[in-house]
N, C-alpha and C positions, 0 to 999 in steps of 0.2 A: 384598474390595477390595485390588487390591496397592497396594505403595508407590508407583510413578509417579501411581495414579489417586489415592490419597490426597495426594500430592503437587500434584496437579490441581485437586484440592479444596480444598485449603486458599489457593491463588494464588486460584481465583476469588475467596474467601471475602476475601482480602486486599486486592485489588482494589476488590469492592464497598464493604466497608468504608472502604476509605480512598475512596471518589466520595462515600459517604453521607455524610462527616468534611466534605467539602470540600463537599457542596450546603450542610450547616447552616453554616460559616463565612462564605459567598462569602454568602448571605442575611442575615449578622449583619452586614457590612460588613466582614469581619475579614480582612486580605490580601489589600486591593482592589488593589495594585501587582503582584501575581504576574500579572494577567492581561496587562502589559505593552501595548507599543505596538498589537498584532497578532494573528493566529494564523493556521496554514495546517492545512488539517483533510485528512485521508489516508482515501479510499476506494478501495476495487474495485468487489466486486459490487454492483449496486442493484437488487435483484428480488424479485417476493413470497415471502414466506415458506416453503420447503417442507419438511413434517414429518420427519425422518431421525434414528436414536437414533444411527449412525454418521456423525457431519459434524464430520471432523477440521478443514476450513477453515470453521466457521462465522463464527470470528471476521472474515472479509473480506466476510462480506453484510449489507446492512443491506437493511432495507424500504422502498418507496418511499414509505407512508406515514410512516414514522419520517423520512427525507430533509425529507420536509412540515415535519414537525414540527419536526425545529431549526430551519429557515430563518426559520418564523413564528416559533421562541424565541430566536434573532439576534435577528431585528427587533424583539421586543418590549424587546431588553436592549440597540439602540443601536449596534449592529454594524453598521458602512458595509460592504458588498460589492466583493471588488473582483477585479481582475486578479493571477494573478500574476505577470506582466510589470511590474507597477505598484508592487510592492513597493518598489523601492530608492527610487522620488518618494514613495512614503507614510511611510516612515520618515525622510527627509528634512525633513519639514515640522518646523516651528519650534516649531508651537501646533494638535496634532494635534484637530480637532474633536471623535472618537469613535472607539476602535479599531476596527481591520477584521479580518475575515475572508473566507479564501480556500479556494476548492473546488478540489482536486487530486483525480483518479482515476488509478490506475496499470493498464497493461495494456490498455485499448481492449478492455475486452468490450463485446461488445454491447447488455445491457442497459444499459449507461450511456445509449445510445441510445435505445433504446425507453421505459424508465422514468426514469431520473435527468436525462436533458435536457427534456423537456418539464418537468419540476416545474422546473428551475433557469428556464425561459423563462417557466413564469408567474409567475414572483419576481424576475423581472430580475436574476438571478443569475449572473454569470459563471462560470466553471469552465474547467481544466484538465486534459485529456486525456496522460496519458503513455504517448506510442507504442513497443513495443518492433518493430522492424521483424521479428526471426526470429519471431514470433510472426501478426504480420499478414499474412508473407510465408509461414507454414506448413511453413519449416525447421527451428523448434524445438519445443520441447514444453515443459509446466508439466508440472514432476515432482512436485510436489504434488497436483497434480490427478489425473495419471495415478496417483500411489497411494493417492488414493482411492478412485477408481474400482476399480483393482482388490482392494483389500482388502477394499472393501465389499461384491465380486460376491464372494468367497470364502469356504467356510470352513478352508481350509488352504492356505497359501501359503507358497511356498520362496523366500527374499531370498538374492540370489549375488552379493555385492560382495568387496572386496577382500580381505575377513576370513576369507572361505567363506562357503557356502551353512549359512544356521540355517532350521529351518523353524518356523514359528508356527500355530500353533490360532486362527486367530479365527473361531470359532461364536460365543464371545459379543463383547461390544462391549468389554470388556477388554483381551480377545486380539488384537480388530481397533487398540486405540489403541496398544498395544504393539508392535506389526508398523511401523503408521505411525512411532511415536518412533524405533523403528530405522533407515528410510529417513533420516528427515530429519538422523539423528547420522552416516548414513555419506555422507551429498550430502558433505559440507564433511569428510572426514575427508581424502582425499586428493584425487585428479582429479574436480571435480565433472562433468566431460564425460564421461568416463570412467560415473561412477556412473550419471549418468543412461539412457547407453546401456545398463548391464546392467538398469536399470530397466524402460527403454523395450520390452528384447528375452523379460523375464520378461511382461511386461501382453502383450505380445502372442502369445506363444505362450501366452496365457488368454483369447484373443479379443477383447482388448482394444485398440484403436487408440488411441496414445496424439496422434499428429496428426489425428485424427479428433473428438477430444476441442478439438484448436487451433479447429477449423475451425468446429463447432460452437457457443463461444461467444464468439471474438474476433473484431471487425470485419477484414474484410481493408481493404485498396487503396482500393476503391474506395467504398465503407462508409463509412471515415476523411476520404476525400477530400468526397463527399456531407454530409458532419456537417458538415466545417468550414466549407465553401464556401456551406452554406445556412442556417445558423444560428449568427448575427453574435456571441453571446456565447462560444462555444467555441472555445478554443483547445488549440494540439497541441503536446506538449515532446516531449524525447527520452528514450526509457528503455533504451537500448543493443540490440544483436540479438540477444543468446543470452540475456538475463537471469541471468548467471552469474555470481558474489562476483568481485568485481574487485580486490579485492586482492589473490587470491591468480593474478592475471595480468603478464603483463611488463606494461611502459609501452608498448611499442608494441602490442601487442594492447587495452589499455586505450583507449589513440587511437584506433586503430579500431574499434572497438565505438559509442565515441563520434560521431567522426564521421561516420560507416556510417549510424547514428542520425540525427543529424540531416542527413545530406544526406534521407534517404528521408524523412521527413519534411516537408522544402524540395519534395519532388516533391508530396507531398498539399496542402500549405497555402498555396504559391505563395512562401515564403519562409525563409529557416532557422531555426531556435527560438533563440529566448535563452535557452531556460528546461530542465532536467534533472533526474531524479529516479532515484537509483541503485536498480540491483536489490539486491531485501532490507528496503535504508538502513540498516543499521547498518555495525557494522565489521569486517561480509566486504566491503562494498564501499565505503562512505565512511569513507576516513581522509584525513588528510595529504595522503599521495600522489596518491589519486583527486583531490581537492581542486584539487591542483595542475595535472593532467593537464583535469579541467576546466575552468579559467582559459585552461590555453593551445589548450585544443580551439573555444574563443570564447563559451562560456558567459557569460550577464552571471549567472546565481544557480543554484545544484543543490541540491534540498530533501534530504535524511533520512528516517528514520521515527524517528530522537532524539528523544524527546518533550520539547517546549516552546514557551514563547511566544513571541514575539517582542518581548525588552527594546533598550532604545536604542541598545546596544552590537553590535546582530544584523548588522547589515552590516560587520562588522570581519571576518567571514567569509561574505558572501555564498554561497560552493557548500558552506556546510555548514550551509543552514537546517534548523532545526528543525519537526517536523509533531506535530501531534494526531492521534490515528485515532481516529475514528469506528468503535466496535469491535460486533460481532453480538450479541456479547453482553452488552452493556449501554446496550440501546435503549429506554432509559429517559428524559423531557425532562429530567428530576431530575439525569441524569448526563452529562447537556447542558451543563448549570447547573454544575455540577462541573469539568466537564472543560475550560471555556473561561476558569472562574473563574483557569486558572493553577497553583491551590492542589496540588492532587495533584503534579504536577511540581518547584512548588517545594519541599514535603514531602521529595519522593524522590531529586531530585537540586542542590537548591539553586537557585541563579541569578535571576536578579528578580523 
């Protein structure tokens, strides 16, 4: 085992630990205010389970039976459902009846279509769609996806970014998570445009389409438009066109990313989004600035992947809400119970 994979091990280990801390509290009644006003819960993939000892992005799928499954453990724990459009009137109430929770997905694949919208529809479940338009439009690429794809087809691969070409051994599943840690520490070291393309140019000269991989599992055009137009509970935000750290962009490229976004979007939904969600959400892309630039882009709220809940004070900063993810690996109802309880959050970073 080297050190990053022992380092890998002890985060899960850490993790579960603190969900298991936080199922036996939130059951004892112990820190029933961490759960706050609210929550908005963070998904991607919703698809059946498929076996891989190499699945750098597991953490972005859940099951469609595990989706079932919290919905029915909401309900049983008193969760209103709602829009998140509807946010800023729910926290507004005086004498809130029951916290709510909100269904966000980022990226428009398409299994959110085939499996995660039908289960939201037979639960009367609203949800939110975040469209990235270079992705539906088949100009951009997931450079996490494409390097898994290729690392996984491989057992030796040469990575040629700015640092030089290192070449890695992934015959076993060590070698392959190792290759992958390195991708993802040079996306963001300097040009993540830049990077990608030397990414994009390696996966392909290994026969790998890395827009072939877009097209594959993200709705296009028409797909996007079909969802929203035919089923009343879904609704579509903006998640910019390149999916690229926005921080590390001017202000006017940030603008338009944004607005790029959600005009295209106005052309699928009949209308422009109020609603935003940055690529990443942390702080390659939501800080301050971005903040600011979606205020004045006409945003009424832009979510995060910040983890937390939503305390009384949460609209003091509307475009820098807080999410929960719903993570692949810990598709447990136990860590459902945990993870809405508040408690882990409040544990790790404070706040209500």
């Amino acid at each position: 085992m080297t050190k990053a994979d022992f380092k890998r091990l002890l985060r899960r280990l850490a993790i579960t630990g603190g969900l298991e801390v936080a199922h036996g509290l939130s059951k004892l009644g112990i820190m029933a205010s961490a759960r706050g006003r609210g929550i908005i819960l963070t998904l991607h993939h919703v698809q059946p389970f498929r076996p891989a000892a190499f699945a750098p992005n597991r953490h972005l799928e859940i099951t469609p039976e595990f989706l079932e499954e919290t919905i029915l453990q909401l309900k049983t724990a008193g969760f209103r459902f709602a829009r998140l459009a509807d946010v800023p009137a729910l926290m507004a109430e005086d004498d809130p009846v029951a916290p709510f929770v909100v269904f966000t997905l980022d990226d428009g694949f398409r299994n959110n279509a085939e499996h995660a919208v039908p289960i939201f529809e037979r639960h009367g479940v609203p949800c939110t769609i975040f469209v990235c338009k270079g992705l539906s439009e088949r100009s951009h690429t997931m450079w996490w996806e494409t390097a898994a794809a290729l690392i996984g087809a491989k057992d030796h691969v040469t990575l040629d970014f700015d640092g030089g070409a290192i070449a890695f051994d992934t015959r076993t599943l060590s070698g392959k998570l190792g290759a992958f840690d390195h991708v993802c520490k040079q996306i963001f070291v300097g040009d993540e445009t830049s990077a990608i393309e030397r990414l994009n140019a390696t996966a392909q000269s290994a026969g790998i389409d890395p827009h072939a991989i877009v097209a594959d599992t993200v709705m296009n055009a028409d797909e996007l438009r079909a969802l929203v137009t035919g089923h009343p509970l879904v609704s579509l935000g903006a998640h910019t066109v390149s999916h690229r750290g926005l921080g590390f962009l001017t202000d006017e490229v940030v603008l338009d990313e944004l607005n790029q976004s959600a005009d295209y979007v106005a052309t699928l939904s009949g209308s422009r989004p109020t609603t935003f969600a940055y690529p990443y959400g942390d702080t390659r892309s939501a800080t301050p600035k971005t903040a600011a630039l979606a205020d004045w882009a006409g945003f009424k709220l832009s979510v995060t992947t910040r983890p937390g809940t939503l305390c009384c004070d949460a609209m003091s900063a509307p475009q820098s809400l807080p999410r929960l993810s719903l993570n692949g690996f810990y598709q447990k109802p136990r860590y459902v119970t945990a993870l809405v309880s508040g408690i882990p959050t409040k544990l790790a970073y404070g706040g209500c």
